[in-house]
MIDOLO-754632 format. One record per residue (C-alpha): residue in three letters; chain; x, y, z; residue number from 1. Coordinates in Angstrom, 1 decimal. Layout:
REM MIDOLO-754632
  pavo  drengu       u       v       w  sevo
   ALA       A       X       Y       Z   NUM
...
//
This chain:
REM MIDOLO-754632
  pavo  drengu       u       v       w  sevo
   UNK       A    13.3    -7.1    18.6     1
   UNK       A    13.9    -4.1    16.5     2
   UNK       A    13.4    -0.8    18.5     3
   UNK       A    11.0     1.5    16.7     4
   UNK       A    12.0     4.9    17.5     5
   UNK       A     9.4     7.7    18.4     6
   UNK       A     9.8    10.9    20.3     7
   UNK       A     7.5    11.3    23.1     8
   UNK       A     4.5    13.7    22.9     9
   UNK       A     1.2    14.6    20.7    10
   UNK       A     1.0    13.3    17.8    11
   UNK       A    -0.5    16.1    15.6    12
   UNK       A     1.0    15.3    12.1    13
   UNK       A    -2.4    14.1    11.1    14
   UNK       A    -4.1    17.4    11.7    15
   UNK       A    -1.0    19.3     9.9    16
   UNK       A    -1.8    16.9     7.3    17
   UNK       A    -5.0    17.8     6.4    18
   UNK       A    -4.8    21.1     6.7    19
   UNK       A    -2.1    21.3     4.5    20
   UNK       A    -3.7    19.2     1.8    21
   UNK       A    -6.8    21.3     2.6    22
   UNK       A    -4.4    24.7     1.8    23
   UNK       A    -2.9    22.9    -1.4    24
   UNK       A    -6.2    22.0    -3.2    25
   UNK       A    -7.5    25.6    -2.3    26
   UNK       A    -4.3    27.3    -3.8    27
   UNK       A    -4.6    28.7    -7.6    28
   UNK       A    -1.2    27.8    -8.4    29
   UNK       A    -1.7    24.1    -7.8    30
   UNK       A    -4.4    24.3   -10.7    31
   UNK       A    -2.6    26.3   -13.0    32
   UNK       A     0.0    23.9   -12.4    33
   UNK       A    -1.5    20.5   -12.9    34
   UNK       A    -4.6    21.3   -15.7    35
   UNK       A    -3.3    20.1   -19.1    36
   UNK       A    -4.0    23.9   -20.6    37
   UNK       A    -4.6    27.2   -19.2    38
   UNK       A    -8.3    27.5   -20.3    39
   UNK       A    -9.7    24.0   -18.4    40
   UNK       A   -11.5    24.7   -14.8    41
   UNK       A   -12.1    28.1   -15.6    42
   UNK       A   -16.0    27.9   -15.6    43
   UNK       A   -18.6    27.0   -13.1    44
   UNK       A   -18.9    23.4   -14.4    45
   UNK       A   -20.5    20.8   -11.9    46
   UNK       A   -17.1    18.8   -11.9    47
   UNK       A   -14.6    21.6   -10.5    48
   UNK       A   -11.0    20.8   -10.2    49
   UNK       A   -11.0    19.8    -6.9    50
   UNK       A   -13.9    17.6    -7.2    51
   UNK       A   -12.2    15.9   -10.3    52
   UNK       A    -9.3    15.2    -7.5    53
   UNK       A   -12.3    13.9    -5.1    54
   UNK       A   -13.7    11.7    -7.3    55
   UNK       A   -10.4    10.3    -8.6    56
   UNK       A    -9.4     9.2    -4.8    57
   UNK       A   -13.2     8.1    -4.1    58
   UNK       A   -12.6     5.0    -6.5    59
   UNK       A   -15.0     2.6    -6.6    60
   UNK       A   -16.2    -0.7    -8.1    61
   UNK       A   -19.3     0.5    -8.8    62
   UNK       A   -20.0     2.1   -12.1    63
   UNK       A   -19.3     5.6   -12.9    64
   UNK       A   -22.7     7.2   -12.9    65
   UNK       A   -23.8     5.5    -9.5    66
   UNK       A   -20.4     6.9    -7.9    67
   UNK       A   -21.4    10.0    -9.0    68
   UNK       A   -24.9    10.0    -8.0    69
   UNK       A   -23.1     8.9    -4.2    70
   UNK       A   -20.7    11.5    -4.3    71
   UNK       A   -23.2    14.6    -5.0    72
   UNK       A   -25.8    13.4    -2.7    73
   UNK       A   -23.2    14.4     0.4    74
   UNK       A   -24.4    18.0    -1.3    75
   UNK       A   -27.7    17.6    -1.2    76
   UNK       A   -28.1    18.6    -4.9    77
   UNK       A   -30.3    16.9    -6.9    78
   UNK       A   -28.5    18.1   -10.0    79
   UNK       A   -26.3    15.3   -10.5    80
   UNK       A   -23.2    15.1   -12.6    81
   UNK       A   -22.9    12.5   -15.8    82
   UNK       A   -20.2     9.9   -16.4    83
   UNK       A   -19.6    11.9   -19.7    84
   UNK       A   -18.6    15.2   -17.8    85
   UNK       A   -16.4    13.2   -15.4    86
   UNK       A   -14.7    11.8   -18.3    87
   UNK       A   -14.2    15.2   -19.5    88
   UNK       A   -13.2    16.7   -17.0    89
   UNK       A   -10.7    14.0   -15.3    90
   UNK       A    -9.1    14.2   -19.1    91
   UNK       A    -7.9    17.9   -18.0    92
   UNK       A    -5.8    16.7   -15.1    93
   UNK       A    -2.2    15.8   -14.6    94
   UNK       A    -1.3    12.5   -12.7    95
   UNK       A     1.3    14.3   -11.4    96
   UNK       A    -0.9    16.2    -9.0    97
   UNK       A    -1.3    13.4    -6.8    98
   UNK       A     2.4    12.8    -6.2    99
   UNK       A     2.8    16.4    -5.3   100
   UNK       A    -0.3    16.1    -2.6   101
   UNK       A     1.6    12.9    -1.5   102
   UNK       A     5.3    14.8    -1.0   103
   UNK       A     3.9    18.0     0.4   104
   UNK       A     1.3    17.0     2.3   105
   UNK       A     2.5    13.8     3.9   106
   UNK       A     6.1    12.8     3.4   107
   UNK       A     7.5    16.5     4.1   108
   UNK       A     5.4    16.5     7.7   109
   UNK       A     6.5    13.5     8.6   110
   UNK       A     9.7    13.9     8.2   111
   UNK       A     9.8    17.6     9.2   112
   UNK       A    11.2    16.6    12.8   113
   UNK       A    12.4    12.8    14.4   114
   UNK       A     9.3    11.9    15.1   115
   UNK       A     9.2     9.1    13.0   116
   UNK       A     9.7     5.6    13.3   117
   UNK       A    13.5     4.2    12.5   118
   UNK       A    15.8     1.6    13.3   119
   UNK       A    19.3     2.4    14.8   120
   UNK       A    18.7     6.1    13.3   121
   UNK       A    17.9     4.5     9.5   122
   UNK       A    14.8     5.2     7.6   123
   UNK       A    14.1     1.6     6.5   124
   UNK       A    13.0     2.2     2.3   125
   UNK       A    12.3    -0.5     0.7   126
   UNK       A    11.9    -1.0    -2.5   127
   UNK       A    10.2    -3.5    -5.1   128
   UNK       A     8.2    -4.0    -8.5   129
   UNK       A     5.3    -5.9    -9.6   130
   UNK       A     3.3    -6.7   -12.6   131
   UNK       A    -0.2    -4.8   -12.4   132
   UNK       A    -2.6    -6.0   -15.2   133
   UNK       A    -4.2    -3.3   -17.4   134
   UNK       A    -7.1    -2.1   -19.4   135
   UNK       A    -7.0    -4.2   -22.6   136
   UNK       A    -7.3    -0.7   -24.7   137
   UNK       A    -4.9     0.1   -27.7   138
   UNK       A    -3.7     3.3   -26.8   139
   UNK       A    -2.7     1.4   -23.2   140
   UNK       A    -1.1    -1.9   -24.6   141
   UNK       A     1.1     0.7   -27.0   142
   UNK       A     2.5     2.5   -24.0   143
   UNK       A     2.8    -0.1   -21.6   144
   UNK       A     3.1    -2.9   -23.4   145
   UNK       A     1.3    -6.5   -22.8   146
   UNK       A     2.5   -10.1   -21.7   147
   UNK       A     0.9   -13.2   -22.9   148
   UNK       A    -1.0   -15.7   -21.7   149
   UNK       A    -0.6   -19.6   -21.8   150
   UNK       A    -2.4   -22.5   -21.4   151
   UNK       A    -3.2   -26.0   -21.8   152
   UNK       A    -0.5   -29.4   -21.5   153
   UNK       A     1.8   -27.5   -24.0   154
   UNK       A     1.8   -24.3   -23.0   155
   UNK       A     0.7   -22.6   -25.8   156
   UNK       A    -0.3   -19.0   -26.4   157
   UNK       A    -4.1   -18.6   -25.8   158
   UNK       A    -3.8   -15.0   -25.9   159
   UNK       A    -2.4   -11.0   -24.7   160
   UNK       A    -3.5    -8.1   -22.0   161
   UNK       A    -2.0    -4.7   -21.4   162
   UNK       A     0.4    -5.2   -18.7   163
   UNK       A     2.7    -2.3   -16.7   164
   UNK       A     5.5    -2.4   -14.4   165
   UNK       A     5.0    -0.9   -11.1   166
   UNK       A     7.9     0.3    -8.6   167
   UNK       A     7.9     1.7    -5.5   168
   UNK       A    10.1     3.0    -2.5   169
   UNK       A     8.5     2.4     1.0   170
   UNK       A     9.0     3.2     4.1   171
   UNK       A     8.9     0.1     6.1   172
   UNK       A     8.2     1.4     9.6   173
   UNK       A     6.2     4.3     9.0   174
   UNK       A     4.2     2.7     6.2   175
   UNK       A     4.3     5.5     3.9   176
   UNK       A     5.1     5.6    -0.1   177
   UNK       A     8.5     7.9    -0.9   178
   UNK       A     8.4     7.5    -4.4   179
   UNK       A     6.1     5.1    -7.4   180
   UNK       A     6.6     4.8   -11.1   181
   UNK       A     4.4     2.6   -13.1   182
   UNK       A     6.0     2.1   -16.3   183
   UNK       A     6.4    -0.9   -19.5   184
   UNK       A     6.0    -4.2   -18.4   185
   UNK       A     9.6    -4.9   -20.1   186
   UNK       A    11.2    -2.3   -18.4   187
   UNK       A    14.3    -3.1   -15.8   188
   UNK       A    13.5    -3.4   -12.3   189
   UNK       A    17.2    -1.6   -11.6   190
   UNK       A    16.3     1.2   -13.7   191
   UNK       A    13.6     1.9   -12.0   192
   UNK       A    15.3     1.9    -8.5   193
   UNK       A    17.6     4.3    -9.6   194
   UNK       A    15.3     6.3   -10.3   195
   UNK       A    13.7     6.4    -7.0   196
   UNK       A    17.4     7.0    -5.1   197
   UNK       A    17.0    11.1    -5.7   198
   UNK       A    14.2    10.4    -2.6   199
   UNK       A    16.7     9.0    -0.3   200
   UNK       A    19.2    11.1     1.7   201
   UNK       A    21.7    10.3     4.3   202
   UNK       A    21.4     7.8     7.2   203
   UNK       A    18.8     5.7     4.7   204
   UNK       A    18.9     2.1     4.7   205
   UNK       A    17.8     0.3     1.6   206
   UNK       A    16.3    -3.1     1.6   207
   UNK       A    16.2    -5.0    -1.8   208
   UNK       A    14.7    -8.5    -3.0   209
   UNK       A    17.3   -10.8    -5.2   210
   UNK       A    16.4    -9.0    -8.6   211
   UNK       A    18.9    -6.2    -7.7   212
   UNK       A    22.5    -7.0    -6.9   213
   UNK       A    24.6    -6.2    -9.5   214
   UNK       A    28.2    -4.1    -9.3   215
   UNK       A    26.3    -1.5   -10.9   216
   UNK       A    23.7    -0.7    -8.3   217
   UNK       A    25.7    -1.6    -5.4   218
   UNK       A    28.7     1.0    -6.7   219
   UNK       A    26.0     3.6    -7.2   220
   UNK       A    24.6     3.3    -3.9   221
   UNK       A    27.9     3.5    -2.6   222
   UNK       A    28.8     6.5    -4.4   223
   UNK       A    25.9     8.3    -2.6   224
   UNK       A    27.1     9.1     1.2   225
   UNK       A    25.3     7.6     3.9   226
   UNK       A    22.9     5.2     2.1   227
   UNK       A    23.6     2.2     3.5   228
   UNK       A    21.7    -1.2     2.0   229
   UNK       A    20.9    -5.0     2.5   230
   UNK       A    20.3    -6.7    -0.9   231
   UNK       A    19.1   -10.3    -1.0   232
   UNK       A    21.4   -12.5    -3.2   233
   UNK       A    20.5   -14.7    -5.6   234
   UNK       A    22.7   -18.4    -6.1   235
   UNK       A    23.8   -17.2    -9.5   236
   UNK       A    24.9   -13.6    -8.1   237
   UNK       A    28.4   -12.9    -6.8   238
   UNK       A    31.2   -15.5    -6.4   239
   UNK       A    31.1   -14.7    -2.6   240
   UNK       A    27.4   -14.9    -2.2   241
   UNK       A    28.0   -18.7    -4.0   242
   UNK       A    30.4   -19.9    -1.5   243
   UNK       A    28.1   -18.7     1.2   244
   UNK       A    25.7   -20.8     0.1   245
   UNK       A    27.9   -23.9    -1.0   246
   UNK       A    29.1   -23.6     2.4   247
   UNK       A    25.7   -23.6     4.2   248
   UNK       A    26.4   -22.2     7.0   249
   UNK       A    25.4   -18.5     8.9   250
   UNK       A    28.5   -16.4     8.6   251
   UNK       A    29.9   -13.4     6.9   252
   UNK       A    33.2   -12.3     5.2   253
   UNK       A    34.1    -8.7     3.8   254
   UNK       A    35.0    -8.8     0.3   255
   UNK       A    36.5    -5.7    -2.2   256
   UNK       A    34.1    -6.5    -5.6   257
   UNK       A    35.4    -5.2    -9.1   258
   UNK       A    33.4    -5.1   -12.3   259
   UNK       A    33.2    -7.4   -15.3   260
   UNK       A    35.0    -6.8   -17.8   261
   UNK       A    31.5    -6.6   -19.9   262
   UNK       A    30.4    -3.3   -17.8   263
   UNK       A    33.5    -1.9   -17.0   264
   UNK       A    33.2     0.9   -20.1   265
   UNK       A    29.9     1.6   -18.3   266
   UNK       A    31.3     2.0   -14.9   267
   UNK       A    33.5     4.4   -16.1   268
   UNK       A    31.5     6.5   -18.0   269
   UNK       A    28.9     7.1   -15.2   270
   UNK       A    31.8     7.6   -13.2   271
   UNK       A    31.3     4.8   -10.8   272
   UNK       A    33.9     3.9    -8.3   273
   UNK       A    36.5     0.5   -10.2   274
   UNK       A    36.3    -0.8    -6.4   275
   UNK       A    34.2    -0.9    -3.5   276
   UNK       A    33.9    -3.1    -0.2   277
   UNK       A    30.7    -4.7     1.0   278
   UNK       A    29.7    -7.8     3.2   279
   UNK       A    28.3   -11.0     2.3   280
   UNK       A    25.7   -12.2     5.1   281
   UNK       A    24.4   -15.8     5.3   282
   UNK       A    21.0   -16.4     7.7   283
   UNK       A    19.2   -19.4     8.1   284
   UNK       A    15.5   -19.0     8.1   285
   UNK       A    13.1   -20.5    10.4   286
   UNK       A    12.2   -22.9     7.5   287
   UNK       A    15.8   -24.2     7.6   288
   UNK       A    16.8   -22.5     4.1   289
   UNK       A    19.8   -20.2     4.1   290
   UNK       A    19.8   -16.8     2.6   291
   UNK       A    22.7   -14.8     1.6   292
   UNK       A    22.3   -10.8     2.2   293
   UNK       A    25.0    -8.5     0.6   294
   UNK       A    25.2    -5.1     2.5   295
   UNK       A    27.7    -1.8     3.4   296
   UNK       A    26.6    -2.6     6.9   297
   UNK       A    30.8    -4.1     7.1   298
   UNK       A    31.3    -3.0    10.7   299
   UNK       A    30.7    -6.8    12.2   300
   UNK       A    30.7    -5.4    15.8   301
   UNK       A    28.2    -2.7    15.4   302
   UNK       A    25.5    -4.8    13.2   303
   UNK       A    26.4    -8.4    14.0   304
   UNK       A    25.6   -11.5    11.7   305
   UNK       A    22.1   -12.3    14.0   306
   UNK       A    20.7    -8.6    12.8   307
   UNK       A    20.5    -9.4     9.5   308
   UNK       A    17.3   -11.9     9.6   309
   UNK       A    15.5    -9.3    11.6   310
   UNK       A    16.5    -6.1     9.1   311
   UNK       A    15.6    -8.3     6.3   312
   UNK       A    12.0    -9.6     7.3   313
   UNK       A    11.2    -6.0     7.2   314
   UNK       A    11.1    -6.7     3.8   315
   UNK       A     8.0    -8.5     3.9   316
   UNK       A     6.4    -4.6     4.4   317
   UNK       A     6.4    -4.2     0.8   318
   UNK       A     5.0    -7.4    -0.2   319
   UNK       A     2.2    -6.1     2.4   320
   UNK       A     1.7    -3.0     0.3   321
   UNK       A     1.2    -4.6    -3.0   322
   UNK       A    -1.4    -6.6    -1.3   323
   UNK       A    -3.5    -4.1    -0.1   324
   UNK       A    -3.3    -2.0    -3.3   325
   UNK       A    -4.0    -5.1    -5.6   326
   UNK       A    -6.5    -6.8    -2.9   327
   UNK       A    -8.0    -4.4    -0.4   328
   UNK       A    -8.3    -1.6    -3.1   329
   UNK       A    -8.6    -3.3    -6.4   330
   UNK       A    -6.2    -1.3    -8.1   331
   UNK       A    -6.4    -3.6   -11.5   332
   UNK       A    -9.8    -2.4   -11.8   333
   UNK       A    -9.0     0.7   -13.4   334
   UNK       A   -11.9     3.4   -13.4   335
   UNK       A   -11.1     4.1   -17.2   336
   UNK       A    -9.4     2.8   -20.2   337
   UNK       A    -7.1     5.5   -21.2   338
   UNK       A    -3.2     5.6   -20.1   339
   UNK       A    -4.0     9.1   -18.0   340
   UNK       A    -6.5     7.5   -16.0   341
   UNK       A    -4.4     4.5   -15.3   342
   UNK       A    -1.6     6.5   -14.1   343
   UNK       A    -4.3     8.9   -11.9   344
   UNK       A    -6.1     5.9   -10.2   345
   UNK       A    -2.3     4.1   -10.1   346
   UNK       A    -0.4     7.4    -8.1   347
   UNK       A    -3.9     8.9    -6.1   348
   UNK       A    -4.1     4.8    -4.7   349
   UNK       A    -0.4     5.4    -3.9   350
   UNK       A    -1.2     8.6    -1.9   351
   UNK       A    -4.3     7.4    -0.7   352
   UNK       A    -2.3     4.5     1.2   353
   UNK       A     0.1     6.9     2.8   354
   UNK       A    -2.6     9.5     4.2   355
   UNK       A    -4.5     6.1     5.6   356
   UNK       A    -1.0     5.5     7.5   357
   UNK       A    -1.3     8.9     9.1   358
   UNK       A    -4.2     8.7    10.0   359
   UNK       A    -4.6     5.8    11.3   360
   UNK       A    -1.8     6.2    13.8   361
   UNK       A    -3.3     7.4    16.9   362
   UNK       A    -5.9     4.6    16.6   363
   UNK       A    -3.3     1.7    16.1   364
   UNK       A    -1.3     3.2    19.2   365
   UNK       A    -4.6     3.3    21.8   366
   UNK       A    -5.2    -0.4    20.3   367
   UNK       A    -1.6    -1.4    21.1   368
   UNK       A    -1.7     0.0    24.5   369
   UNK       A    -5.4    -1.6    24.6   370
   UNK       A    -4.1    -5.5    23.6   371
   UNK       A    -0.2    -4.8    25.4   372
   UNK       A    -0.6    -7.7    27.6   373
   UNK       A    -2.8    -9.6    25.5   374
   UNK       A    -1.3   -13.0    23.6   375
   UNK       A    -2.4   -11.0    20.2   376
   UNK       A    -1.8    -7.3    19.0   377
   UNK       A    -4.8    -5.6    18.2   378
   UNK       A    -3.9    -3.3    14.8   379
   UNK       A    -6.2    -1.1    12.6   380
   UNK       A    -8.3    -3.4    10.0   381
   UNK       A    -7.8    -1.2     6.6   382
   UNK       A   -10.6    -2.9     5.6   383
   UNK       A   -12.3    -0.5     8.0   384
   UNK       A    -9.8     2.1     7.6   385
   UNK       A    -9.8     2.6     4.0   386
   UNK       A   -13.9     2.6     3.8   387
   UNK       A   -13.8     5.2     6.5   388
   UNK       A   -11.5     7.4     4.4   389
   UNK       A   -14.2     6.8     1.3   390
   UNK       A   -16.5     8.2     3.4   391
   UNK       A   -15.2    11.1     5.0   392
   UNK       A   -13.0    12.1     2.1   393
   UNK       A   -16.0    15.3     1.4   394
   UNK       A   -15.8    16.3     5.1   395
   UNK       A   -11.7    16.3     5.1   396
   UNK       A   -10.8    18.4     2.0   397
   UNK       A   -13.8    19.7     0.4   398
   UNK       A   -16.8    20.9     3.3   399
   UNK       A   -15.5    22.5     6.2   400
   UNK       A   -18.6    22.2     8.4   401
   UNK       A   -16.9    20.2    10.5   402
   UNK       A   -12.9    21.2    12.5   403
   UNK       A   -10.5    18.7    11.3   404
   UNK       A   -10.4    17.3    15.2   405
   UNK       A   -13.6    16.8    15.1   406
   UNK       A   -13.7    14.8    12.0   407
   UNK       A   -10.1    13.1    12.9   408
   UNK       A   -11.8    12.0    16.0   409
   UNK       A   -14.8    10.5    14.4   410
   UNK       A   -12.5     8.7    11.8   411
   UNK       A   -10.3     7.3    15.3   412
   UNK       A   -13.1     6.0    16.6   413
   UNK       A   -14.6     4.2    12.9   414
   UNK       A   -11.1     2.8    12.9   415
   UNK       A   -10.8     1.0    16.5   416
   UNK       A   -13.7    -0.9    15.6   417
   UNK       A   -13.5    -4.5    14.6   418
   UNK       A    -9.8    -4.6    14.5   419
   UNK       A    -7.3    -7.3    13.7   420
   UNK       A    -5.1    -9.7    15.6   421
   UNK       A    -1.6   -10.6    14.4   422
   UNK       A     0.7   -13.0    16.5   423
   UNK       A     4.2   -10.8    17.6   424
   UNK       A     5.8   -13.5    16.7   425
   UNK       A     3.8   -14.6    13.7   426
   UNK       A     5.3   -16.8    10.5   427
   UNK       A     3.3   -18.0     7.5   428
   UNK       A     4.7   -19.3     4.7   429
   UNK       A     3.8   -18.6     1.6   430
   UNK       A     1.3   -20.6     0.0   431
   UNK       A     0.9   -21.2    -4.2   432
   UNK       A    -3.0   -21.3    -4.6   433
   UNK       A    -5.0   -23.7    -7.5   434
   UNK       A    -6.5   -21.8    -9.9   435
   UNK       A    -9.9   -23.4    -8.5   436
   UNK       A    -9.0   -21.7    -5.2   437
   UNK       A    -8.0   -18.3    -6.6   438
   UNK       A   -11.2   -18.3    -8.8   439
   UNK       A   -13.5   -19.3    -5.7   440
   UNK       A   -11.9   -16.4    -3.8   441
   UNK       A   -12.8   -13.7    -6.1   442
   UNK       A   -16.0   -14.8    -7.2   443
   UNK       A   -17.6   -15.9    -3.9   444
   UNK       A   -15.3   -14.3    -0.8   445
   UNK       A   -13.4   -11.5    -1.7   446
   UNK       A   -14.9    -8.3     0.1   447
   UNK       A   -14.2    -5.2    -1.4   448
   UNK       A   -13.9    -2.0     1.1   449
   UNK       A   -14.3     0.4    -2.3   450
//
């Protein structure tokens, strides 16, 4: 099993959390800094700066005016707001602002001390893309771009949406977001993940799916000290990754890789190293398939060959994230049809997913303890989790009639109830769906927590 590493003792990081988010959206020089010009938020309007923030995090299905009318009843003002001047006014703020709330006010605490989760001393990252359908819009298909759509015996084009790329880099154990980009549906997977390396630092260890490994990504991670990855190979990767899997057997072998001749120019002008040594791991998964990992884990004593399938099934976390964000929080359903308020519901989702990990910790450890010698683990449901945030969200960083333990108890106590049960041992294999049953699922049994 892998060991999860936390120092003993209170857990207050979720109390330093909001407060500090609470200090941040209070601070002038977080709206000078993020309003699109000087002059926005400088009058008494109904829709303030920090209530535009609100208001983008409190997404919801339902349409804009009844969100609204929700919202400002916590107030008990019967002067409401219109969709109009939330329009207006979420048009005056940068998306940006939501990635600084997520650095400062979550990733920095977390990581201020060890009390974090981490495997053999590493930060587990991981890091992935997926396709995230868009608002059909012109000014949205320009940026992002679009993918087609085909249909019928031959395959033919029926038709076009607005389609983006999405990246992001994970942490696995603690179940926060590091880092998310959403960008052209075209763009390059690797690209992106370079981008998201200036959020790693020493002792990291990077987990990647087969779309990855090439000589240029591995030599750059090498070049950084103490990153450390495991990159799943594909069969038409590396020469050593092929034997491996010609072979068919679990096993590894150190091997010194050198570039193409095609990318050699390249390597040299980013000033890549012409060499470097890394390990080829085979596993064999409980299905009976065998899966080659390539990794600068090479001392074979200190990680043996058996690790690997463990390390990499941490993997799945991410595949996990993209779930709740596309299912449990219905990020596709965009609360508005330009490219800044796809990129403000896109990064305050990714933030909103980290402060529900926070603060759902305390709960998910009393339900631990609770289930320990039970056949299932109890964990947080975030279908419960999330609504509870929706609905607390004014209490935590806008009214302060309430002490944040106070409210952080309440919100413990909404989350304990009806939780879920996960097998420790649990394996389900991924299943392809009919269109019937994808198209029964959303029309008749999908529950949304928004």
């Amino acid at each position: 099993m892998i060991e999860k590493k936390r120092v003993a003792g209170e857990n207050d990081k979720p109390i330093r959390v909001i407060s500090i988010i609470r200090d941040l959206l209070q601070d002038p020089k977080l709206k000078d800094e993020y309003r699109t010009k000087p002059k926005f938020f400088t009058r008494n309007f109904k829709i303030n700066f920090k209530t535009a923030i609100l208001l983008i995090l409190q997404k919801t299905n339902k349409s804009i005016q009844l969100h609204l009318n929700e919202f400002f009843k916590n107030f008990g003002n019967d002067t409401l707001a219109t969709g109009s001047a939330f329009t207006q006014a979420r048009s005056h703020l940068q998306h940006e602002i939501f990635l600084n709330l997520n650095q400062k006010g979550i990733v920095d605490v977390l990581y201020e001390d060890q009390k974090f989760q981490s495997f053999r001393g590493f930060r587990v990252l991981l890091v992935d893309g997926s396709k995230i359908q868009l608002p059909n819009s012109p000014e949205i298909c320009q940026e992002f771009g679009t993918i087609k759509f085909v249909g019928g015996k031959k395959k033919q084009v029926t038709g076009q949406h607005g389609y983006g790329l999405a990246s992001v880099m994970y942490d696995a154990l603690n179940k926060v977001v590091l880092d998310g980009i959403i960008a052209d549906a075209k763009a390059y997977e690797v690209d992106l993940a370079l981008g998201h390396l200036q959020h790693t630092r020493l002792g990291d260890l990077l987990i990647l799916d087969r779309n990855y490994p090439s000589y240029r990504f591995l030599a750059t991670l090498i070049k950084l000290p103490s990153r450390h990855f495991v990159i799943r190979c594909s069969r038409k990767s590396f020469v050593a990754a092929r034997v491996l899997f010609e072979q068919d057997v679990v096993g590894s072998r150190i091997v010194t890789l050198k570039p193409p001749s095609s990318i050699q120019k390249e390597i040299q002008k980013l000033s890549l190293p012409k060499r470097i040594t890394v390990r080829f791991v085979s596993v064999r998964l409980s299905t009976g398939e065998l899966e080659v990992l390539v990794t600068s884990l090479v001392d074979e004593k200190l990680y043996p060959t058996e690790m690997f399938k463990e390390i990499y099934h941490l993997r799945w976390g991410v595949e996990n994230f993209y779930g709740v964000i596309k299912e449990r929080l219905d990020l596709e359903n965009f609360s508005g049809k330009t490219v800044l308020s796809v990129k403000q519901d896109f990064y305050a989702t990714l933030f909103l997913t980290s402060l529900e990990s926070i603060l759902t910790q305390l709960a998910d450890e009393q339900l631990a303890l609770k289930s320990a010698d039970n056949k299932l683990t109890q964990t947080v449901n975030n279908m419960v989790s999330f609504n509870g945030l929706k609905n607390h969200l004014v209490e935590l960083f806008y009214s302060y009639n309430t002490t944040i333990r106070d409210i952080l108890d309440t919100l413990t106590n909404w989350f304990k109830t009806n939780p879920t049960y996960t097998n420790r041992n649990r394996e389900v294999p991924r299943k392809k769906s009919s269109a019937r049953t994808s198209l029964n699922y959303y029309k008749r049994r999908k529950k949304l927590c928004f």
